[in-house]
C-alpha positions as CSV (number, residue, x, y, z in Angstrom):
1,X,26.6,-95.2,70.3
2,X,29.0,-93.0,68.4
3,X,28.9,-93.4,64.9
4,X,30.6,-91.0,62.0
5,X,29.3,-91.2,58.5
6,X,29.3,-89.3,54.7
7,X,25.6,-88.3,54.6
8,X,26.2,-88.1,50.8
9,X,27.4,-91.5,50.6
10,X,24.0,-93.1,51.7
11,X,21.6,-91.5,49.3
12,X,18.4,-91.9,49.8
13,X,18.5,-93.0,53.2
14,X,17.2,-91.1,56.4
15,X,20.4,-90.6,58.5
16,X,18.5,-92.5,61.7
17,X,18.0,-95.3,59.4
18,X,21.9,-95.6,58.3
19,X,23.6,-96.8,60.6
20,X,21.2,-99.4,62.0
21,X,21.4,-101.2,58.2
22,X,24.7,-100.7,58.1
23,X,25.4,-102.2,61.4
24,X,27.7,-104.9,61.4
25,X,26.3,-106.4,64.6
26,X,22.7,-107.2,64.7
27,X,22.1,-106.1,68.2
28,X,23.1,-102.8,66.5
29,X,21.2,-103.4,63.7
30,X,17.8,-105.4,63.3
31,X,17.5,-105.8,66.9
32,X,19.5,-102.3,68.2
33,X,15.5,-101.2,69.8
34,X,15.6,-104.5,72.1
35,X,18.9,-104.0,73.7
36,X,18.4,-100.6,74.4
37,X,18.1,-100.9,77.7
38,X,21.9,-102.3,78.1
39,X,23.7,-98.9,75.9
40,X,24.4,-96.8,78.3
41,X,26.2,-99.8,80.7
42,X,27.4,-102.2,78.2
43,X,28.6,-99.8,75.4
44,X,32.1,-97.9,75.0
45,X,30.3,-95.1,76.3
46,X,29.3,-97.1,79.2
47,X,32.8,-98.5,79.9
48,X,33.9,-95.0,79.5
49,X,31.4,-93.7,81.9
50,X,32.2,-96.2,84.9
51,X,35.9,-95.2,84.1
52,X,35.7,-91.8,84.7
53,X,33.9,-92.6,87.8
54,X,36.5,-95.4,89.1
55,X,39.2,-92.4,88.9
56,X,37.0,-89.5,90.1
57,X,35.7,-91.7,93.3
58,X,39.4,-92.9,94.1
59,X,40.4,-89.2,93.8
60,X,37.7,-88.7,96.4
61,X,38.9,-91.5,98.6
62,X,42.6,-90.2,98.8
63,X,41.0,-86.6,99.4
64,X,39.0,-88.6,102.6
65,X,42.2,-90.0,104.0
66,X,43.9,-88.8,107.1
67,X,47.2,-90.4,106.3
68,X,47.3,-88.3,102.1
69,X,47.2,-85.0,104.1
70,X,48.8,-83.4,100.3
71,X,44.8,-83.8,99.0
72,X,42.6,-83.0,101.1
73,X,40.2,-82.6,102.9
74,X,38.4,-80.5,99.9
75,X,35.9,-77.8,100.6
76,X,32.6,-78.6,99.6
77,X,32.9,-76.6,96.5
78,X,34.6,-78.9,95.2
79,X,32.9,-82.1,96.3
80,X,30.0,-80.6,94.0
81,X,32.2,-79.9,91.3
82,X,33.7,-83.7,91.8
83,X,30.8,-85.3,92.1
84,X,29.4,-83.3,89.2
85,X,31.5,-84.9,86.8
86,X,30.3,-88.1,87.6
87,X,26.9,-87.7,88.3
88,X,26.2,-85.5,84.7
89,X,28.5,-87.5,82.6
90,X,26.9,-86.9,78.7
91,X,27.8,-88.5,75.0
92,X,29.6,-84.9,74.8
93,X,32.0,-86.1,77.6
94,X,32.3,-89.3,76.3
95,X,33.1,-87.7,72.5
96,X,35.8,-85.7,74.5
97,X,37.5,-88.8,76.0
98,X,37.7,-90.1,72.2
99,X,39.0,-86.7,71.0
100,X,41.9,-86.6,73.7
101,X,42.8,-90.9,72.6
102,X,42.8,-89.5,69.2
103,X,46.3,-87.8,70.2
104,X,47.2,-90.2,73.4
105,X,46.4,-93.1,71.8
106,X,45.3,-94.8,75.4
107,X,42.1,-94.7,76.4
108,X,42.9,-94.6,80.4
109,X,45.6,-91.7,80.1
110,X,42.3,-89.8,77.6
111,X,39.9,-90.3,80.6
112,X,42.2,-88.9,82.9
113,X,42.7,-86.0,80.7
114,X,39.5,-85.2,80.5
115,X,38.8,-85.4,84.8
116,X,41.6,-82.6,85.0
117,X,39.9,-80.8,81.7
118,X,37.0,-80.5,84.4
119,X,38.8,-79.6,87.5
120,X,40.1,-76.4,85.6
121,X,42.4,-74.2,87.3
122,X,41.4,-73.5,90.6
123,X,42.7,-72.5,93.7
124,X,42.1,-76.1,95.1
125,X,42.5,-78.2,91.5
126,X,46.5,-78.5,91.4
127,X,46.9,-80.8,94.4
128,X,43.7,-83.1,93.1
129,X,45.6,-83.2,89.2
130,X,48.8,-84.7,91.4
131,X,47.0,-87.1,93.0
132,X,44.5,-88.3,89.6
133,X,45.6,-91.6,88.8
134,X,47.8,-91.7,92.0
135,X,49.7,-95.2,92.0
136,X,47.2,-96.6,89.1
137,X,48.2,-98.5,86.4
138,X,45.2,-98.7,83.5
139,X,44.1,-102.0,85.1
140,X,43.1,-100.6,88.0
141,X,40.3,-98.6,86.5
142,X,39.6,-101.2,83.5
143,X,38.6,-104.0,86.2
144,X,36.7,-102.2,88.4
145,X,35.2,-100.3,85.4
146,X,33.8,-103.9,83.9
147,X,33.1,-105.2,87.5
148,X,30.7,-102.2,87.4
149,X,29.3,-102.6,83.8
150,X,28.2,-106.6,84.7
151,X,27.0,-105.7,88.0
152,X,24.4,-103.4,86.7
153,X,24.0,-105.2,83.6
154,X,23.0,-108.3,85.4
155,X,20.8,-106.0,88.4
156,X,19.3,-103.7,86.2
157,X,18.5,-105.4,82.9
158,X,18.9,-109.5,82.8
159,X,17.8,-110.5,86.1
160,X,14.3,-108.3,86.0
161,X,13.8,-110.2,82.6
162,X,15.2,-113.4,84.2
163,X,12.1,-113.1,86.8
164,X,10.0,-111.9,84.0
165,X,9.6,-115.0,82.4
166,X,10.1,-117.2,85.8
167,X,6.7,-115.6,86.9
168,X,5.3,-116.3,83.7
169,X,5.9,-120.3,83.2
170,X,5.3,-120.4,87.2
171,X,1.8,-118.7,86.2
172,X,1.4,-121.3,83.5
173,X,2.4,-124.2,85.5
174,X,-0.3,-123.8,87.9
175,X,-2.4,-123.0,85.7
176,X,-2.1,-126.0,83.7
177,X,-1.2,-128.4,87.1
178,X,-4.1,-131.0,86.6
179,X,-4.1,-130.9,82.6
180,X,-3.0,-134.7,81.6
181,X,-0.6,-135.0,79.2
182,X,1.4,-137.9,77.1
183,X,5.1,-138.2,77.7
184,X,7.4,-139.2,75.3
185,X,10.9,-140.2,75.8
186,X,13.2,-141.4,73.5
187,X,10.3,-139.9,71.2
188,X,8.1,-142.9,72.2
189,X,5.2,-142.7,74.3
190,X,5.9,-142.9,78.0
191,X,4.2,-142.7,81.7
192,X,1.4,-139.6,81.6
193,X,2.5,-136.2,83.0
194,X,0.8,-133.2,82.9
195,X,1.6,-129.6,80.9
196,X,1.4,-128.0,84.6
197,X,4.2,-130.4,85.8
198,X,6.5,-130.1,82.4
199,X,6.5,-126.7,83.2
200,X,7.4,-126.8,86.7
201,X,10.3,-128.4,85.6
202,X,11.4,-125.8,83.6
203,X,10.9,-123.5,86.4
204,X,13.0,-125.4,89.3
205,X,16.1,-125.3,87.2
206,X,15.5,-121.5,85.9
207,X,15.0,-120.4,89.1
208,X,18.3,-122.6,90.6
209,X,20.5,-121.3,87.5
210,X,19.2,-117.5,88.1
211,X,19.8,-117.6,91.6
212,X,23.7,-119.1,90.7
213,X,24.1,-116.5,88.5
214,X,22.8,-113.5,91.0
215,X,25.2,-115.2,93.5
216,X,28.3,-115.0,91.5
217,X,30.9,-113.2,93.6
218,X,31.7,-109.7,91.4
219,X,35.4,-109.4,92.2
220,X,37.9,-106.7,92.2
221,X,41.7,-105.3,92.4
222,X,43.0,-102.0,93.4
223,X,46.9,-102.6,93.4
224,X,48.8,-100.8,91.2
225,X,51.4,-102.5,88.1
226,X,51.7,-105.5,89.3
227,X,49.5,-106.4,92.5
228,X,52.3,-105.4,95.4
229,X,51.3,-101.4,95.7
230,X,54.8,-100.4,94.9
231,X,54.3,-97.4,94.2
232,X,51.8,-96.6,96.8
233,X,54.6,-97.9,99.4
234,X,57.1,-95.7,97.8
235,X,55.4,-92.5,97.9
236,X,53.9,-93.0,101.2
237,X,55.8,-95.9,103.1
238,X,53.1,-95.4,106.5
239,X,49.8,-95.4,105.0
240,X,48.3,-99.2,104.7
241,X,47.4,-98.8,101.6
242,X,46.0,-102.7,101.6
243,X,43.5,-101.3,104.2
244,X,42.7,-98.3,102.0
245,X,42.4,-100.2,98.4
246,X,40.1,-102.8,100.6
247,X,37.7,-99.5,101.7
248,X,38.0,-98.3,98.0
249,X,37.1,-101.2,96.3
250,X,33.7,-102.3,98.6
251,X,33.2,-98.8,98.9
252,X,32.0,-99.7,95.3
253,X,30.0,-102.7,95.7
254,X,32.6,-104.8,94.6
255,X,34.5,-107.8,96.7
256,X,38.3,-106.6,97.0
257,X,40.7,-109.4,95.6
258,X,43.8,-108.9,97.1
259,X,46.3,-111.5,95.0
260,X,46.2,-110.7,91.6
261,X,49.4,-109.8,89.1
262,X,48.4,-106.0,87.0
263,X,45.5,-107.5,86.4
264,X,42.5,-109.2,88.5
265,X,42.3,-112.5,87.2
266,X,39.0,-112.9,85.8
267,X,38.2,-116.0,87.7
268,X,34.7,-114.5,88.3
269,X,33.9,-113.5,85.1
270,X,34.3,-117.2,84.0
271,X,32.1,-117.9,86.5
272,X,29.5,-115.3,85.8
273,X,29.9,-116.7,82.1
274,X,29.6,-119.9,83.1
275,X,26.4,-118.9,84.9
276,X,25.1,-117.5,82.0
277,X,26.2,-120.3,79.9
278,X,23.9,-122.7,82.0
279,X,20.7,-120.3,82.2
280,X,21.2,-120.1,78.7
281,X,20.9,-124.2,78.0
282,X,18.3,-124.2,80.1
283,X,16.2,-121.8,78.0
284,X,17.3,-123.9,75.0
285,X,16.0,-126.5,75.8
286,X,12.8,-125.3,76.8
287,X,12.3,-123.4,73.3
288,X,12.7,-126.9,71.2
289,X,10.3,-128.5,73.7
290,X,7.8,-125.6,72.9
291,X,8.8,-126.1,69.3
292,X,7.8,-129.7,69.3
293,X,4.6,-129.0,71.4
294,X,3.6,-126.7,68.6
295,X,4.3,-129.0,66.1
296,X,2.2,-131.5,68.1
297,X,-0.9,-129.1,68.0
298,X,-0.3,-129.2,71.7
299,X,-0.2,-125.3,71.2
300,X,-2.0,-123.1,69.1
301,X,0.0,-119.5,68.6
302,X,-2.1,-116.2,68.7
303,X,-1.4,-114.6,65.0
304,X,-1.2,-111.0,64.8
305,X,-3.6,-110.0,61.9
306,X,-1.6,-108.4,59.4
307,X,1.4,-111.2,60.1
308,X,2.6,-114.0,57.4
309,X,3.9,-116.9,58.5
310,X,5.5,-118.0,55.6
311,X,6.2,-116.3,52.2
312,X,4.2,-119.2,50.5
313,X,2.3,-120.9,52.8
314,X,-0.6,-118.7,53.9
315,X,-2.0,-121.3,56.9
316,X,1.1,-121.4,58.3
317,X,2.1,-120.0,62.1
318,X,5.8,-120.3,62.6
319,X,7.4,-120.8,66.0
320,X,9.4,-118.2,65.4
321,X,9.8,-116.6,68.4
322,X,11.1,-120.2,69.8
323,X,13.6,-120.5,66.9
324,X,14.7,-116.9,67.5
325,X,15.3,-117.6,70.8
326,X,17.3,-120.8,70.4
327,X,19.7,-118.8,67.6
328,X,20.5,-116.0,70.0
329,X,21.1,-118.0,72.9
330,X,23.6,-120.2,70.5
331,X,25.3,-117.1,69.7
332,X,25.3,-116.1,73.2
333,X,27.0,-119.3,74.4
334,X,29.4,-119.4,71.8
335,X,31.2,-116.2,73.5
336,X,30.5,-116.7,77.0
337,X,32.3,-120.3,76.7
338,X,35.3,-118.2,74.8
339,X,35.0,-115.9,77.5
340,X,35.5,-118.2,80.2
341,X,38.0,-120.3,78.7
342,X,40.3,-117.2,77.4
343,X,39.7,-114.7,80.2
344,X,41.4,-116.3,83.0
345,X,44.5,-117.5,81.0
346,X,47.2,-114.2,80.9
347,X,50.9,-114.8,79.9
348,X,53.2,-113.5,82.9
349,X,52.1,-110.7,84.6
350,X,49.8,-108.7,81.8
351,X,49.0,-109.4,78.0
352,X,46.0,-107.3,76.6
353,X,44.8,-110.2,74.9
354,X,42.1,-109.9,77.4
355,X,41.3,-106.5,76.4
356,X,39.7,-107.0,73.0
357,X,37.9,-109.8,74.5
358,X,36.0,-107.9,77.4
359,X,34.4,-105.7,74.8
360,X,32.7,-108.4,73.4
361,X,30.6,-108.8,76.6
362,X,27.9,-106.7,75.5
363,X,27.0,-108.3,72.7
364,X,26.9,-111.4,74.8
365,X,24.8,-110.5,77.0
366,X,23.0,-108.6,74.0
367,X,21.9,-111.5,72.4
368,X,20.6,-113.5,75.8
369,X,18.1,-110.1,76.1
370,X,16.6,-110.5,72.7
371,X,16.3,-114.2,73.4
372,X,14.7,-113.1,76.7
373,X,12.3,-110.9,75.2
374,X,11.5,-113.9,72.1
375,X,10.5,-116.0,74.8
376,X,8.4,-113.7,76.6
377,X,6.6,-112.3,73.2
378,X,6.9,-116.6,72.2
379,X,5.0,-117.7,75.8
380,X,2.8,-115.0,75.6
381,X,0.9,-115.7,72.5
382,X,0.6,-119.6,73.3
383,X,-2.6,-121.0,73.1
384,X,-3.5,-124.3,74.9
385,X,-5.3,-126.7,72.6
386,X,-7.0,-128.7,75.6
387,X,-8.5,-131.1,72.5
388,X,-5.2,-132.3,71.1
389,X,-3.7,-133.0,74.4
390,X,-6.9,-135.2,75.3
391,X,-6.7,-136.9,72.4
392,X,-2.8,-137.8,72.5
393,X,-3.1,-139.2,76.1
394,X,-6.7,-140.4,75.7
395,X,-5.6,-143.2,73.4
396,X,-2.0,-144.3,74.7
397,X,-3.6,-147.1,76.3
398,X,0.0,-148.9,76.5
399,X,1.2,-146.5,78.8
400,X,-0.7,-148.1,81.8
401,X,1.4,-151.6,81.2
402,X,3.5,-149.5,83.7
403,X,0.7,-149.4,86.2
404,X,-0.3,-152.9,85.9
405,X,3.2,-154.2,86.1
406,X,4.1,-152.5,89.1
407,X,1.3,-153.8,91.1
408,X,1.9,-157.3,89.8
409,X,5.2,-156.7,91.8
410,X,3.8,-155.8,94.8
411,X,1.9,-159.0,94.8
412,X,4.5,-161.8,93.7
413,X,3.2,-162.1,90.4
414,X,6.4,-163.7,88.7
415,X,7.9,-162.0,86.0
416,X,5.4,-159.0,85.8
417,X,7.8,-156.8,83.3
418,X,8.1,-159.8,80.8
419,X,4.3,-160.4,80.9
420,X,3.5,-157.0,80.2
421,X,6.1,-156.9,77.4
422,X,4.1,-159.6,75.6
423,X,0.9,-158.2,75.8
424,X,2.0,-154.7,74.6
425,X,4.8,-154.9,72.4
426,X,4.2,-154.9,68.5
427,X,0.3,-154.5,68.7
428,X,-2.0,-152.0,69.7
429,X,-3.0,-151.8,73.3
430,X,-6.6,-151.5,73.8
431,X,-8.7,-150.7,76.7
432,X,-10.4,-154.0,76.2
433,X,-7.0,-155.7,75.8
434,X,-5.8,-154.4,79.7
435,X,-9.1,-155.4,81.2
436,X,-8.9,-158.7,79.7
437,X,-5.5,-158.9,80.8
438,X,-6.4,-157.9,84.5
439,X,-9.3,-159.7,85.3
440,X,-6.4,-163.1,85.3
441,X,-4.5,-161.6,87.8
442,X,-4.3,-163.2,91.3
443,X,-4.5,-159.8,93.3
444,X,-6.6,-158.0,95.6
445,X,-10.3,-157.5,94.4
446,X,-9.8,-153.8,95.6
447,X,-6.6,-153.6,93.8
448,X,-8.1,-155.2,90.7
449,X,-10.9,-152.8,90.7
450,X,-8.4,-150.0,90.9
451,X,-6.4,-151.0,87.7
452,X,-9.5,-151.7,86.0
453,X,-10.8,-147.7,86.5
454,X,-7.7,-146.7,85.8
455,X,-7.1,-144.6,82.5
456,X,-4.2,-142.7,80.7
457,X,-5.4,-139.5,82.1
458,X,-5.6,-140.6,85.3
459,X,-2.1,-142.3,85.8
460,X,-0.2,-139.2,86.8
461,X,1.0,-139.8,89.6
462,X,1.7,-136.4,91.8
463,X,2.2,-134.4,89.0
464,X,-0.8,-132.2,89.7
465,X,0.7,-131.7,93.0
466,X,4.1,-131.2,92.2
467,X,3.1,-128.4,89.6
468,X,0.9,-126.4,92.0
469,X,3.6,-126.8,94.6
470,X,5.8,-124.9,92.5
């Protein structure tokens, strides 16, 4: 957000372009316009932001307590002037905070700094500068400061786009319920489906791994050095300060974890990785599908006019969005797994090797938005091609041998599957080639006359019915 630069150095480059081609990171760079909506909650200046308001609201909470009679209660003056700082926090105040670490060289102690820069000198400001901070270490703030960065990361910006594309595949699947379509696994043909169906498939686990992730427990501590309120206890041995941490921290939206070390253990964050991490495969696995569909012809792709698909190939109509997709999400997972494997492990009671680490979430979740938005730009210029998804299933006359054997089963017919292997295997499978094989069997005439109407597009089952219920 903050970025210092020589003007003279980058000659003959506007100043807005600079530092976006200069950007180390591409979600600060090529793709800084799609991630804009996570800068102000996912950035330093967005960490700083929920910091200062981690220490102004517990300043508040002490003021609100009948048992810290040395703060409050404050007139209402100074509730505005409190809740002032928090609710009209700029980039100037957040340049300020980085000023003041310039000479304290800790971001925490800069923040509070700056809280008691804005308090001035007052007839009621001395006793609220005492209390700043009271019985915090930095952890304290840092915690709940990232607890409140994911929160309304994942509320404000990944779940919307989440449901986003949820509603669209949902759209799609009933749309497409009743289109027949060939299978293939293993890469061979298989048992018909339809596109409705494959797509309802894709929708059930989106929609279990979203609502895993939007149910992830957002945990916090508010304990002091080392998780015992020591020095809480020591400055004021009769308030219960586990009562009034408990207050503080859900007075925040956050669930109070009361048995942690300095710092709160991370455990959730793994798991709100971990959420991620499976959302994310999900959606990887759907973009190669869509990949291979296109290859297929099964899609067509809508083609901007003054687009090139390839720098030699003038016909061509990448799947680009798809493959952008899959890349970010790779990069994605890549730190979410280091994320939950590291952020849980601390040595003793504190190391700050978690520190560095946590600033890496935004570009995380960063790279799952773009992916988000290259799936929703991807779905939305898909094109059904109704013609090469007829003729794929039209012809995979094998695929019935299914049919046929399983009703040979119902009937006694001994050794159904091998018969069936016999017939199909290693030559082409014919219309002509099932009826002839059908009109020997010793079964029903009804149940004959069913196999013999029987066709590739018709053998599929519930699908239909499964999509639309969807």
């Amino acid at each position: 957000m903050i970025l210092a630069f020589r003007a003279h150095v980058y000659t003959g480059l506007s100043l807005m372009k600079v530092p976006t081609l200069r950007a180390l990171s591409p979600t600060d760079g090529r793709y800084s316009a799609k991630v804009d909506e996570l800068r102000d909650l996912l950035s330093e200046f967005g960490l700083i932001r929920f910091r200062v308001l981690v220490e102004v609201r517990w300043l508040q909470c002490l003021a609100d307590d009948p048992d810290i009679k040395e703060v409050g209660p404050v007139s209402s003056v100074m509730k505005d002037v409190l809740n002032g700082i928090t609710d009209d926090f700029s980039i100037d105040d957040a340049e300020r905070v980085k000023e003041i670490e310039a000479t304290t060289n800790h971001d925490v102690k800069a923040v509070e700094y700056l809280i008691r820069e804005k308090l001035g000198d007052g007839p009621e400001t001395q006793p609220l500068k005492d209390f700043l901070h009271f019985g915090c270490t930095s952890e304290d703030i840092n915690n709940l400061a990232y607890a409140l960065m994911l929160r309304s990361a994942r509320s404000e910006v990944v779940l919307p786009r989440m449901r986003e594309l949820h509603n669209r595949l949902r759209a799609m699947a009933r749309e497409f319920a009743e289109l027949p379509m060939l299978s293939r696994t293993h890469g061979q043909t298989a048992s018909p489906t339809t596109l409705g169906k494959e797509l309802a498939n894709v929708v059930a686990r989106l929609e279990r791994a979203q609502r895993q992730f939007a149910a992830v427990e957002i945990l916090g501590k508010f304990n002091g050095a080392v998780g015992n309120y020591n020095a809480h206890v020591i400055a004021h041995p009769d308030a219960d300060w586990q009562a009034i941490s408990r207050r503080f921290v859900e007075s925040l939206g956050i669930y109070p974890n009361a048995y942690t070390t300095q710092i709160e253990p991370h455990d959730w964050m793994a798991e709100y990785s971990h959420a991620l991490l499976r959302y994310n495969t999900i959606l990887i696995d759907f973009a190669r599908d869509v990949w291979g569909y296109i290859s297929l012809g099964y899609f067509r792709q809508k083609a901007a006019k003054d687009e090139v698909g390839s720098s030699t190939m003038p016909h061509k109509v990448n799947p680009i969005d798809f493959e952008n997709a899959e890349g970010n999400l790779g990069v994605a997972n890549a730190l979410l797994s280091h994320f939950a494997e590291k952020l849980p492990i601390s040595r003793w009671q504190r190391d700050l090797s978690d520190s560095t680490v946590q600033r890496n979430f935004g570009v995380a979740i960063g790279h799952l938005v773009i992916a988000l938005r290259s799936l929703l730009k991807g779905v939305g210029k898909l094109q059904v091609n109704r013609e090469a998804i007829h003729a794929d299933v039209a012809g995979a006359w094998e695929v019935l041998a299914e049919a046929v054997q399983t009703v040979m089963r119902r009937y006694g017919i001994p050794e159904p599957y091998e018969k069936l292997k016999v017939l199909t295997r290693g030559q082409a499978v014919t219309r002509e080639l099932l009826v002839k094989f059908i009109d020997t069997l010793d079964i029903p005439a009804g149940e004959k006359q069913r196999l013999l109407e029987l066709t590739p597009e018709t053998y599929i089952g519930l699908a239909a019915k499964q999509a639309g219920d969807i």
